[in-house]
VOVEXKOL-20626 format. One record per residue: residue in three letters; y, x, z of N, C-alpha, C in turn. Coordinates in pm, whole numbers, padded with zeros to 5 digits, always signed. Example, Ala and Ser with C-alpha at 12.3 -4.5 7.8 and 13.67 -1.06 7.14 Angstrom:
2
ALA-00569+01319+00780-00450+01230+00780-00330+01320+00780/SER-00225+01285+00708-00106+01367+00714+00003+01290+00787/
***
This chain:
367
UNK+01872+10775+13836+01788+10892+13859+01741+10891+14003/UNK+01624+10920+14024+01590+10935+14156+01599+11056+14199/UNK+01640+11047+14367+01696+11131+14422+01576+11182+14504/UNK+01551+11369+14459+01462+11453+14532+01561+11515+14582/UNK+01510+11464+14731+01530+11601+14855+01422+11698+14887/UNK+01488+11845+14898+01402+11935+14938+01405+12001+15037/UNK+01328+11983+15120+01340+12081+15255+01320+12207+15281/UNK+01446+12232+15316+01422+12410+15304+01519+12426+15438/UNK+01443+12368+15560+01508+12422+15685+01428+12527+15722/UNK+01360+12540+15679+01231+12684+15708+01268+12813+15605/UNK+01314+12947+15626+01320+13032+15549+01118+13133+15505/UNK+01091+13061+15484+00975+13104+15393+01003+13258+15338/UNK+00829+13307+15273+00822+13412+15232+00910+13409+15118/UNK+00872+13281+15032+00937+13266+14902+01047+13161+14894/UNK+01123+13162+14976+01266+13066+14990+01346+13079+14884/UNK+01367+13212+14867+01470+13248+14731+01412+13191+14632/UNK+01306+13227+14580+01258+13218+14464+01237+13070+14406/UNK+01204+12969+14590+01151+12834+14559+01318+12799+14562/UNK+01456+12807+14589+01575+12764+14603+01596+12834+14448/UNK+01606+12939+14408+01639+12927+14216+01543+12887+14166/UNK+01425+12839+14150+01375+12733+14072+01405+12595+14090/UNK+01414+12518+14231+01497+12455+14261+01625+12396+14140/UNK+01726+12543+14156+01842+12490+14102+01816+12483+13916/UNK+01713+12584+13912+01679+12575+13741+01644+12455+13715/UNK+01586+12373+13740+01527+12243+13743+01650+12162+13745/UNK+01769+12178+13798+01889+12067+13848+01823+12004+13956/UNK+01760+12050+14096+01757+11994+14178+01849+12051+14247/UNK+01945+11921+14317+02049+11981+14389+02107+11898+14487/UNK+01983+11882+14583+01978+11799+14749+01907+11831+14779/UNK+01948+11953+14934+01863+12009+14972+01890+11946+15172/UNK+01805+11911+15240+01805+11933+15394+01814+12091+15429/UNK+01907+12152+15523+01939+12285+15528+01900+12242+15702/UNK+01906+12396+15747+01933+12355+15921+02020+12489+15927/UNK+02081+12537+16080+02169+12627+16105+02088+12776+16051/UNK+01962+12775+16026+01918+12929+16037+01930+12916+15857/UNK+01914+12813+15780+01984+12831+15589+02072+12798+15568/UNK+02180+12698+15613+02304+12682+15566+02394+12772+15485/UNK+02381+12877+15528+02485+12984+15521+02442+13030+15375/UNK+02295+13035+15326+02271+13044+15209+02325+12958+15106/UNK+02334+12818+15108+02385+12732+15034+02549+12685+15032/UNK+02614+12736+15119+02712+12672+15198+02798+12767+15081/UNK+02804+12826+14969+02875+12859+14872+02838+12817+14769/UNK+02716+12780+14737+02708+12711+14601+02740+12564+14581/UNK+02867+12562+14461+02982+12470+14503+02888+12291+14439/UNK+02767+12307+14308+02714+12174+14264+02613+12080+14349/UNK+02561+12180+14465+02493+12115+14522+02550+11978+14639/UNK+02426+11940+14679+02441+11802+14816+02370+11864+14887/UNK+02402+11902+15002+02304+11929+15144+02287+11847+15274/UNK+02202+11822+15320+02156+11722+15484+02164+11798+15574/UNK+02159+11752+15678+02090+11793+15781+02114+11746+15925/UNK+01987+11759+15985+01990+11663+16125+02077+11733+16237/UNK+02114+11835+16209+02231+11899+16317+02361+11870+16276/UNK+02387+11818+16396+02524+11754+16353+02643+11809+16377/UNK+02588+11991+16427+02730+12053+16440+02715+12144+16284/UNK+02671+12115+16178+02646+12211+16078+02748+12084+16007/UNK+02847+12133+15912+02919+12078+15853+02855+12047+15666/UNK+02753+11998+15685+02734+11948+15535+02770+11805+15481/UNK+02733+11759+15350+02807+11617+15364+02706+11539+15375/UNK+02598+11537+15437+02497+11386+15473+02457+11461+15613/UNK+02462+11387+15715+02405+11419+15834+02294+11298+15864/UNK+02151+11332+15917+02091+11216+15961+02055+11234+16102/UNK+02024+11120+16167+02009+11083+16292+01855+11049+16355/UNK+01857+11070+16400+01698+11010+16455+01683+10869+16561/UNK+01831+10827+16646+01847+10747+16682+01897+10640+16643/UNK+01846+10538+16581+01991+10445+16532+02105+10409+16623/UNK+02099+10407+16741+02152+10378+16839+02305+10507+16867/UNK+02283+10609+16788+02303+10712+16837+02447+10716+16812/UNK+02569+10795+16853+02693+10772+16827+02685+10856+16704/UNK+02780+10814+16609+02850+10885+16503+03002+10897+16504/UNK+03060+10835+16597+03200+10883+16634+03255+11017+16617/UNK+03341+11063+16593+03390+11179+16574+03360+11275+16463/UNK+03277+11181+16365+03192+11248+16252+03314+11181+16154/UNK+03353+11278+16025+03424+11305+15940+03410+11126+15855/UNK+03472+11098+15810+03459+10990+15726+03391+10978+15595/UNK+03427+11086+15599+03364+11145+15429+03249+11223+15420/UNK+03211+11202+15520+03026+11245+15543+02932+11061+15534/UNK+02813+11099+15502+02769+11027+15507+02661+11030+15558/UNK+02594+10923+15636+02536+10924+15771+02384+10834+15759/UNK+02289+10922+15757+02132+10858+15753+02067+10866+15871/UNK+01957+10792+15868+01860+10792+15992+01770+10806+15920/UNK+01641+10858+15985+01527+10933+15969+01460+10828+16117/UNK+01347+10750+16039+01248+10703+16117+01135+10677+16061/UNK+01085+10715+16176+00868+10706+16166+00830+10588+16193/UNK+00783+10524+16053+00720+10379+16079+00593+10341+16086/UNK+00534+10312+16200+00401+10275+16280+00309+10148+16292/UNK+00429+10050+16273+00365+09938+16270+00477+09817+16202/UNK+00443+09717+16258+00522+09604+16157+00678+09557+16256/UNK+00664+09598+16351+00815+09590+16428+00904+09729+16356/UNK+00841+09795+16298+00935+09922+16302+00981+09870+16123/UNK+00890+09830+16056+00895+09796+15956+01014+09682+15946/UNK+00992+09580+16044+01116+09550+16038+01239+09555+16064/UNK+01205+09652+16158+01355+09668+16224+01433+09778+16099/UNK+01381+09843+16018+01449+09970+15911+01495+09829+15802/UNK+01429+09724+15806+01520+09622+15717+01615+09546+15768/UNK+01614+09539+15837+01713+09521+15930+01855+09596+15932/UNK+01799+09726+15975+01924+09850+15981+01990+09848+15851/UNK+01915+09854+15712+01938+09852+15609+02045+09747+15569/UNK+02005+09600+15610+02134+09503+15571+02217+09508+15643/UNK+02258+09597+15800+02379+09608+15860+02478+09708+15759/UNK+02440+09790+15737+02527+09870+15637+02581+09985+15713/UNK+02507+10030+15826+02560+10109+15961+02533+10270+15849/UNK+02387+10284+15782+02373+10388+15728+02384+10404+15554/UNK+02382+10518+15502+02375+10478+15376+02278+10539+15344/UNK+02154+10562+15414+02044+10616+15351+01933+10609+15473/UNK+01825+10587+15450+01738+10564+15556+01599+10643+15539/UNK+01548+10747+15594+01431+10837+15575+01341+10777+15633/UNK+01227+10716+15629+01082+10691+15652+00973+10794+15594/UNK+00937+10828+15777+00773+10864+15746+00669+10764+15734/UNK+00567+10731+15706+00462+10673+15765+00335+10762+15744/UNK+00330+10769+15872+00152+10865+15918+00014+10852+15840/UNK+00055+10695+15874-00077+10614+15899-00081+10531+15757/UNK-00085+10410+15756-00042+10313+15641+00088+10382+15573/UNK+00067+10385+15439+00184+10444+15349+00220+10299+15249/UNK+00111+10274+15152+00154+10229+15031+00246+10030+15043/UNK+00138+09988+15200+00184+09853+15193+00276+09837+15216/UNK+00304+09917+15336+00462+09936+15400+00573+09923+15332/UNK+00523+10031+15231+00649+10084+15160+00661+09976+15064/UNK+00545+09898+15007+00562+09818+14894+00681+09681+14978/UNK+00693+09650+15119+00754+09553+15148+00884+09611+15196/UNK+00885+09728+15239+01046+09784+15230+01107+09788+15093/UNK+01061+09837+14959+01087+09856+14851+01133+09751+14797/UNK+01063+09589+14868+01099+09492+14823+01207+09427+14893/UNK+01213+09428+15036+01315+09402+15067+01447+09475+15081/UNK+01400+09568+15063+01541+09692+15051+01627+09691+14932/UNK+01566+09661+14771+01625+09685+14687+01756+09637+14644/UNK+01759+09516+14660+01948+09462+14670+02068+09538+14792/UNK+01949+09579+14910+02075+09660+14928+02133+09779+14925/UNK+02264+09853+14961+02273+09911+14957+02240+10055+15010/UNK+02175+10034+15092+02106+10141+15179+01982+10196+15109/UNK+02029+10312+15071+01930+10380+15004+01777+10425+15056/UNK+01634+10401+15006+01510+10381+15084+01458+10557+14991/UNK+01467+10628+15120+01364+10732+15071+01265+10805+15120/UNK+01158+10815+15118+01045+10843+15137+01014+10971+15226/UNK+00973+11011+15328+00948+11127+15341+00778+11138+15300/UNK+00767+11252+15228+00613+11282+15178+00535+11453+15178/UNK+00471+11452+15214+00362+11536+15225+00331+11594+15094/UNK+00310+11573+14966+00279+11663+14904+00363+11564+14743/UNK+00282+11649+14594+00332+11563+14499+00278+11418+14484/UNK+00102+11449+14544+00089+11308+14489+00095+11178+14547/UNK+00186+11215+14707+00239+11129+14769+00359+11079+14712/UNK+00445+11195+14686+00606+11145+14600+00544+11100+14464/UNK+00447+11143+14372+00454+11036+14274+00399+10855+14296/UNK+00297+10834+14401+00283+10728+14448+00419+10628+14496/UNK+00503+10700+14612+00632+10674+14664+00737+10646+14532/UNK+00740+10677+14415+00855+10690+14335+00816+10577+14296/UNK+00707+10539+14258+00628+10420+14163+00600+10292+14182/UNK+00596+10333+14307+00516+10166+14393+00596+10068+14378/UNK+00526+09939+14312+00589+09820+14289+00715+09835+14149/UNK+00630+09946+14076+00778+09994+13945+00874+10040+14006/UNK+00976+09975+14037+01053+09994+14143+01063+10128+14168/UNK+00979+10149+14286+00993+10258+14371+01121+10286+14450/UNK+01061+10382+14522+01183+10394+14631+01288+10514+14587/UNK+01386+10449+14656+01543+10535+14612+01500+10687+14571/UNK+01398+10786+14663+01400+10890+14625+01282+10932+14747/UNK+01284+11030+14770+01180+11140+14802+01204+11270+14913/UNK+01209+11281+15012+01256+11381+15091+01091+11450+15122/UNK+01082+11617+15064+01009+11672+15050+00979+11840+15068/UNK+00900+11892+15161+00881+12024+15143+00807+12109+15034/UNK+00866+12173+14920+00780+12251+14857+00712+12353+14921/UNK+00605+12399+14850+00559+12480+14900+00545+12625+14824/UNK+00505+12563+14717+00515+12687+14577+00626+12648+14473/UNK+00646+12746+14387+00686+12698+14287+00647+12573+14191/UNK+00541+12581+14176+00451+12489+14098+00485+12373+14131/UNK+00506+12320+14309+00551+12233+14366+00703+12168+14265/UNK+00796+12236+14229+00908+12208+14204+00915+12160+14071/UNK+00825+12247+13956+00778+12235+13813+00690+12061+13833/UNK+00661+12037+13938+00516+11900+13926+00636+11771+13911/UNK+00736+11785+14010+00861+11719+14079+00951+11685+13945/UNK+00993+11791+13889+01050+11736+13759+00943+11659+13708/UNK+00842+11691+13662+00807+11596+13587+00789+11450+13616/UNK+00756+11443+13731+00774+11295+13776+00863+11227+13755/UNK+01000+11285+13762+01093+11244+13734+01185+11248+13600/UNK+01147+11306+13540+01171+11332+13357+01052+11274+13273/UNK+00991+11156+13335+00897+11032+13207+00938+11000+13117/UNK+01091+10989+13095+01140+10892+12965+01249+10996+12873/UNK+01238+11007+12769+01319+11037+12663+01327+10971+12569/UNK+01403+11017+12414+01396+10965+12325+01355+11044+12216/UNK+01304+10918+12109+01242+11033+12009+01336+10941+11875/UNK+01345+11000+11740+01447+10943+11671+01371+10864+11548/UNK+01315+10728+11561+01270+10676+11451+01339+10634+11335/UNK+01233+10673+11224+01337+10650+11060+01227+10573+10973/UNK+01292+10502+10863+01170+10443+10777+01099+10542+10697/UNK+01021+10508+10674+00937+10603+10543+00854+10467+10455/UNK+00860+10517+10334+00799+10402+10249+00635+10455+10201/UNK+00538+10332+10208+00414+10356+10187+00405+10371+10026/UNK+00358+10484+09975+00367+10539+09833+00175+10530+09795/UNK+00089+10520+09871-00002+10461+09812-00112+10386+09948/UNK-00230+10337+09903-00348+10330+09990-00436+10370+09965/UNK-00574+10409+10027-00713+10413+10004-00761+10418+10106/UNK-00864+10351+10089-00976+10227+10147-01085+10375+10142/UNK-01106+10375+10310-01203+10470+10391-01321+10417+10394/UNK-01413+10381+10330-01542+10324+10412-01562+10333+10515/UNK-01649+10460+10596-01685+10451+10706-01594+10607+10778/UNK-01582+10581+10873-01474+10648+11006-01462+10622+11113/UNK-01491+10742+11217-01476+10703+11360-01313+10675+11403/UNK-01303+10550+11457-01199+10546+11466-01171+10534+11655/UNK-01061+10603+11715-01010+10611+11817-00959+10490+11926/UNK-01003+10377+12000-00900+10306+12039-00879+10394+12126/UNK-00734+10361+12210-00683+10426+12377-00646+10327+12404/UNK-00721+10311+12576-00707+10244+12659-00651+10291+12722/UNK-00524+10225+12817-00453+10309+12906-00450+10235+13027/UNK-00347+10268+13155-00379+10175+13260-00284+10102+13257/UNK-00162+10077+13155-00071+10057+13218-00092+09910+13092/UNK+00018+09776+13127+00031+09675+13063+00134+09711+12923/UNK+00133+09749+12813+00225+09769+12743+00271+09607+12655/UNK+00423+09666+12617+00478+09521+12552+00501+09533+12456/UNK+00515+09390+12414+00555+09364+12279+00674+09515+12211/UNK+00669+09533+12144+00804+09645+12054+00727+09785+12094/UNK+00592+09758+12166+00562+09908+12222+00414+09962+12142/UNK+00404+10106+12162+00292+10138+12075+00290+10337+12088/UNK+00237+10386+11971+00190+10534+11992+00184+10573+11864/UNK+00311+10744+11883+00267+10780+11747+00141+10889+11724/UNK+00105+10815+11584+00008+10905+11535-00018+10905+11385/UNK-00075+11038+11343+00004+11057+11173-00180+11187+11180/UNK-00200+11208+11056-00295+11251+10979-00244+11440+10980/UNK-00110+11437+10984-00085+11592+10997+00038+11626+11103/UNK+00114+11686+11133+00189+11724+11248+00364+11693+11156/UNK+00315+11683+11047+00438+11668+10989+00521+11515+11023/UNK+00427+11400+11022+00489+11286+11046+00407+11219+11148/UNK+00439+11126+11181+00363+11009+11292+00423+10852+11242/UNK+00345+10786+11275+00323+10630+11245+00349+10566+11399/UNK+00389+10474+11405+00411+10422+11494+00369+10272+11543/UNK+00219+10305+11572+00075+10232+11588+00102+10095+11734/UNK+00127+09984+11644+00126+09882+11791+00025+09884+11861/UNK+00062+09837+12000+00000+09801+12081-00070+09656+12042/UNK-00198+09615+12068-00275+09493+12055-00244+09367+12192/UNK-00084+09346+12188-00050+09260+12254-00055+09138+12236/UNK-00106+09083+12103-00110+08972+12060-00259+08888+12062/UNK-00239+08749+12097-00339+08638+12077-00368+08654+11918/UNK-00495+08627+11883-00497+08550+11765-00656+08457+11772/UNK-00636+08390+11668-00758+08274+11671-00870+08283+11701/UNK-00900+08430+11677-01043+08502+11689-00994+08654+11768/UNK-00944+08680+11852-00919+08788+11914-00819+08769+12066/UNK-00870+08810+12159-00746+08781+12262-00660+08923+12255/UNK-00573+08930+12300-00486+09061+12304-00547+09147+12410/UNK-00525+09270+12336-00585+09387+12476-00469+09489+12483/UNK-00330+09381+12597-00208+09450+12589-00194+09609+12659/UNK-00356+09657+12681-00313+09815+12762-00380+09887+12649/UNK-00425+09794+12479-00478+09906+12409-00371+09971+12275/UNK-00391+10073+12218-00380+10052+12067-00499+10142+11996/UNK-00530+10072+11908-00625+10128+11793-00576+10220+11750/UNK-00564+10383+11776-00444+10404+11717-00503+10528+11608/UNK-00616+10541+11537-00667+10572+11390-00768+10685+11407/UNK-00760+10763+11364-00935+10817+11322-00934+10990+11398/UNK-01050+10968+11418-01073+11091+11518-01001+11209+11480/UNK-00976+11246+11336-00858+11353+11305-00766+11365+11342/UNK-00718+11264+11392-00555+11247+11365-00468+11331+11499/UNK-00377+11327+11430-00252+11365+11561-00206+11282+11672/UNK-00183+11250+11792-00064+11183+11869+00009+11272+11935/UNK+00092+11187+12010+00194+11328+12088+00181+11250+12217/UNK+00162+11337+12277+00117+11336+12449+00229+11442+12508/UNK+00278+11393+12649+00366+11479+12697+00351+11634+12724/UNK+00434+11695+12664+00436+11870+12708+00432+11900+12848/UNK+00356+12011+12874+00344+12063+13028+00459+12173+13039/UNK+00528+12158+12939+00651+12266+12951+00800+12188+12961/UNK+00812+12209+13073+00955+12150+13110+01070+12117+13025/UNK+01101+12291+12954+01168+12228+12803+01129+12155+12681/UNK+01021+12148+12672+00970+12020+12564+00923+11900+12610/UNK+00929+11828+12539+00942+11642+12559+00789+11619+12552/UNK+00742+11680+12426+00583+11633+12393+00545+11742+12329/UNK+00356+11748+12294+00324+11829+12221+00218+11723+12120/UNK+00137+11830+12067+00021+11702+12012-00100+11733+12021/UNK-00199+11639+12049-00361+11640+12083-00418+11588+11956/UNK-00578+11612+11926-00627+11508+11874-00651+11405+11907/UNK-00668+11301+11858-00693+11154+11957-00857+11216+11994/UNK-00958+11254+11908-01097+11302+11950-01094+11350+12108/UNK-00976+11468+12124-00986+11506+12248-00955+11418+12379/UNK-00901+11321+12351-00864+11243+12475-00930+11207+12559/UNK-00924+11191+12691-01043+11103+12763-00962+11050+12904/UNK-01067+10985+12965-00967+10892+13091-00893+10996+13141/UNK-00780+10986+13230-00746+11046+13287-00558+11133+13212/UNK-00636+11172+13105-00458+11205+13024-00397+11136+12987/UNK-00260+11188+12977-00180+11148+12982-00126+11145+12763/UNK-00051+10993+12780-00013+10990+12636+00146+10960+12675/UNK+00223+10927+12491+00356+10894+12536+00333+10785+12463/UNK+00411+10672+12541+00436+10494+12442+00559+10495+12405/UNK+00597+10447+12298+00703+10469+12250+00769+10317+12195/UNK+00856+10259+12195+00935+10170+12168+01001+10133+12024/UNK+01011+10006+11996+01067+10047+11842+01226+10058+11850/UNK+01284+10112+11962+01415+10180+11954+01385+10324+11945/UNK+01288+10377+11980+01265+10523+12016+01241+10579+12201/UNK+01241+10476+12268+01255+10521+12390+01102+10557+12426/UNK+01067+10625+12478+00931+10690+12553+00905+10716+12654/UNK+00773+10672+12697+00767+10683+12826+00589+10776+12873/UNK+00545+10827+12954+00414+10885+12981+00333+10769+13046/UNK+00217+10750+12992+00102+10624+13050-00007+10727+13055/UNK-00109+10647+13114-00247+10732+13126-00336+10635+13082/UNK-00445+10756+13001-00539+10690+12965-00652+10658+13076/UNK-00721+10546+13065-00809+10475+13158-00934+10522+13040/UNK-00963+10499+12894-01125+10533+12837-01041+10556+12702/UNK-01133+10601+12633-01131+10625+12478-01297+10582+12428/UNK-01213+10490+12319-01335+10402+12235-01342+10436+12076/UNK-01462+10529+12084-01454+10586+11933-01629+10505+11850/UNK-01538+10481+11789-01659+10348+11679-01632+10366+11542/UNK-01734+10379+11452-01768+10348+11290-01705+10253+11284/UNK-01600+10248+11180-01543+10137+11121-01470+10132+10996/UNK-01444+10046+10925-01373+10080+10748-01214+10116+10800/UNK-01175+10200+10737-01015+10242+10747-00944+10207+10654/UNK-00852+10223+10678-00714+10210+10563-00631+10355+10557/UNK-00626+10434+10449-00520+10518+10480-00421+10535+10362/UNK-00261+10567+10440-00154+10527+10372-00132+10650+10349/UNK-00063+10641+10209+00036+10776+10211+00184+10737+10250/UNK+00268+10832+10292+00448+10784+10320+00516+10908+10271/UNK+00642+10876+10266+00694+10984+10206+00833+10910+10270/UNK+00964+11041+10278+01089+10994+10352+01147+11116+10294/UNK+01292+11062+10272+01374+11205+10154+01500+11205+10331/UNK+01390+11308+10378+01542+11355+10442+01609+11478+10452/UNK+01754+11453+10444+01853+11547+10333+01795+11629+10248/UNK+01787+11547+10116+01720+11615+10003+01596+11642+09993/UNK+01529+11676+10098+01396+11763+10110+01292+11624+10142/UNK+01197+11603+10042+01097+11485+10048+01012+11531+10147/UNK+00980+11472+10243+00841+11487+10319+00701+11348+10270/UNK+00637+11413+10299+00483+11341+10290+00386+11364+10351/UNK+00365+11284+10382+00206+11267+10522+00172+11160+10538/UNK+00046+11157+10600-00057+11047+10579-00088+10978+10707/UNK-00160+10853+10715-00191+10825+10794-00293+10733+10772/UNK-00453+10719+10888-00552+10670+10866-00582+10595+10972/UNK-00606+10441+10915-00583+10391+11059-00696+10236+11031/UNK-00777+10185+11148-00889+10059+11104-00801+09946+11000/UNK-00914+09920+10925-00873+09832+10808-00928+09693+10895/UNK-00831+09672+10946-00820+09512+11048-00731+09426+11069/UNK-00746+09321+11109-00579+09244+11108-00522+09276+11222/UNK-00604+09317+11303-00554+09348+11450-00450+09430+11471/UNK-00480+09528+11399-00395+09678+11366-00255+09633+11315/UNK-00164+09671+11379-00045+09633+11305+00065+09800+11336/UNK+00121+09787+11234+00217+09898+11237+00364+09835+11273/UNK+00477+09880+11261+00607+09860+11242+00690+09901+11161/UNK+00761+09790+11089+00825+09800+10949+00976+09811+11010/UNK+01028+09821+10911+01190+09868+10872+01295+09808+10991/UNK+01269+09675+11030+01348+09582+11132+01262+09597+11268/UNK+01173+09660+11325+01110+09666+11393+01021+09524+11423/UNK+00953+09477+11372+00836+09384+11343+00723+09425+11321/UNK+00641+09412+11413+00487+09468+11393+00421+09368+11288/UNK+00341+09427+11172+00288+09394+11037+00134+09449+11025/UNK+00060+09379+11002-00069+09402+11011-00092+09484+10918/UNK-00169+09575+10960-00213+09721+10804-00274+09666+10692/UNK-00315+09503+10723-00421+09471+10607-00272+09348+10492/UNK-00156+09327+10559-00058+09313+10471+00015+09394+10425/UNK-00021+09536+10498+00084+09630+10364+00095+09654+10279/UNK+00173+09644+10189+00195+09722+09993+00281+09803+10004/UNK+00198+09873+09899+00287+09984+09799+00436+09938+09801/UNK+00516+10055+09867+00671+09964+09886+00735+09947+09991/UNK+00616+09893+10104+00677+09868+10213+00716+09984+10332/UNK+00821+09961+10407+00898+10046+10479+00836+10051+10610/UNK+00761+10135+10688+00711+10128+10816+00818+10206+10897/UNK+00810+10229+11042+00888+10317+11131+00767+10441+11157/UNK+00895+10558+11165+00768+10699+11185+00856+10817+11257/UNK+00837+10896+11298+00868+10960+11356+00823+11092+11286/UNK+00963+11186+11243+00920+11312+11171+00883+11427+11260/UNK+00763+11455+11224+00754+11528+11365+00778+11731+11307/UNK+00749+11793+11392+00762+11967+11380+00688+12054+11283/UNK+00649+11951+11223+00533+12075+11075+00402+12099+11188/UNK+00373+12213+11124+00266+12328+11198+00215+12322+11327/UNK+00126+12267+11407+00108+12327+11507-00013+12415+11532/UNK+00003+12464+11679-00135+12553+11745-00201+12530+11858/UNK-00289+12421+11866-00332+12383+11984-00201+12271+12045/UNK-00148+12214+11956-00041+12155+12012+00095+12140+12039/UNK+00125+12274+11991+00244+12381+11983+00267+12420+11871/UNK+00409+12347+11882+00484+12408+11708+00468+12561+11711/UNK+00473+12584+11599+00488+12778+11575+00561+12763+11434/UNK+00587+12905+11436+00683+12917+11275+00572+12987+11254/UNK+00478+12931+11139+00331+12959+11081+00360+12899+10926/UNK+00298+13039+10838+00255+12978+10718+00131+12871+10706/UNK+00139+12731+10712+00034+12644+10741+00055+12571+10639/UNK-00028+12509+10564-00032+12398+10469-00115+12284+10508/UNK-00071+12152+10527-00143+12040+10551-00114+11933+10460/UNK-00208+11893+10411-00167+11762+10290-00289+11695+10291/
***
């Protein structure tokens, strides 16, 4: 998990309010100074910093490397905080890093941010000295978390609003799981003509990876990615075809307690955000780069899955191509134009009903 620090050596208008949203979230590393300590210095789950070194918290940082730490507790642990300017400073924090003097090292950079950091990130990562970022706003810490995959150990940051703290989780809550089960294809029919959806995204997706999407909110299909060569097609590993302008996917929720909600694929466009999903179930948030909606012949399946007792059924409509491949029972992507009556795909049961995206307990009928 990456580690957000929040700075709250400043008592603000809204300190309280931004320190319990804070802890609602489970953020719980905060930099304090002598005028907040005293606020935190009873709440027993948190980690607190700070650059004064007569305030007794358990991480103290330094601004000198040079500087003594003698007489400091053993069981504190001891960072430096430096502003990196150019390529001597750059090296000298890799440096500090393989002595093992600190166990955490704060970098600003003013000026140049992303290269810097991409060659600390790289040389830092085997060791143990933790690399974290100081940043200016969110879309500096989401840059800083990311760079080079990787990213750096964590994030030392001032909120400013609440909203600030709500943006922060999410950066850091990308991946969950969702619970895939078979469902068996119980019939076909052959769509003539249908706009069908590709999504392009920015990111390289892999083999076992893909997007669900299903004809009603009740189920989802679990649509490969076009990672594959074939004789007459090169792979377009950041796309999937993933079926007809009706349809459902699930794109991440803007609500902290939910994982995802669902869009039409129609509505999508550069810029949003989808979820890719794995044929274990693991998920992750990508962004779309374009949406490519084109006339083309479809295929659509019916499925059906008896779980405990209660049959479900829902559909799914998706290009009648070889390209198109779904995922069957062992997780093997299978082209839509070899499926039969019979065969077992992976799907994801999703919440019944929605409203704009949002489950509701609604009398709704979809078939």
């Amino acid at each position: 998990m990456k580690k957000i620090i929040l700075n709250f050596e400043k008592k603000t208008d809204n300190f309280k309010a931004l320190v319990q949203e804070a802890l609602n979230m489970n953020f719980l590393d905060f930099l304090v100074s002598n005028d907040t300590f005293m606020d935190f210095k009873k709440i027993e789950r948190i980690t607190t910093y700070s650059r004064d070194l007569s305030i007794n918290t358990q991480n103290l940082i330094l601004h000198d490397a040079s500087q003594k730490s003698s007489g400091i507790d053993k069981e504190i642990k001891i960072g430096l905080y430096y502003e990196m300017k150019s390529k001597q400073d750059e090296e000298f924090i890799v440096e500090e890093s393989k002595k093992g003097n600190f166990n955490f090292i704060i970098v600003k950079a003013p000026d140049w941010k992303i290269i810097p950091f991409e060659n600390l990130i790289a040389k830092m990562h085997e060791n143990d000295t933790e690399l974290i970022a100081s940043v200016e706003n969110i879309d500096e810490a989401e840059l800083m978390l990311k760079t080079l995959e990787v990213g750096t150990d964590g994030v030392l940051i001032t909120p400013k609003d609440i909203n600030d703290i709500i943006e922060l989780k999410k950066l850091i809550v990308t991946e969950f799981g969702v619970n895939l089960v078979e469902a068996e294809v119980t019939a076909l029919q052959n769509v003539p003509e249908s706009e069908r959806v590709c999504v392009d995204t920015t990111s390289l997706l892999k083999s076992g990876e893909g997007m669900l999407v299903g004809s009603t909110a009740k189920g989802f299909v679990l649509v490969h990615a076009e990672v594959f060569d074939t004789q007459f097609v090169s792979s377009r590993p950041f796309r999937v075809n993933a079926g007809d302008v009706s349809a459902y996917i699930l794109v991440p929720s803007d609500d902290t307690d939910k994982n995802y909600r669902t869009k039409y694929l129609s509505e999508l466009k550069g810029g949003d955000q989808v979820l890719v999903v794995n044929t274990s179930g693991g998920a992750k948030r990508v962004t779309v780069g374009r949406v490519k909606i084109e006339t083309r012949p479809m295929l659509r399946l019916e499925l059906e899955i008896d779980k405990q007792g209660k049959m479900i059924r829902f559909n799914y409509i998706g290009q009648n191509a070889e390209t198109i491949r779904l995922v069957n029972s062992v997780g093997t992507p299978v082209s839509i134009v070899d499926i039969t009556i019979g065969d077992k795909v992976l799907v994801y049961i999703g919440p019944g009903a929605t409203h704009f995206g949002t489950k509701i307990k609604e009398n709704i009928i979809e078939k």
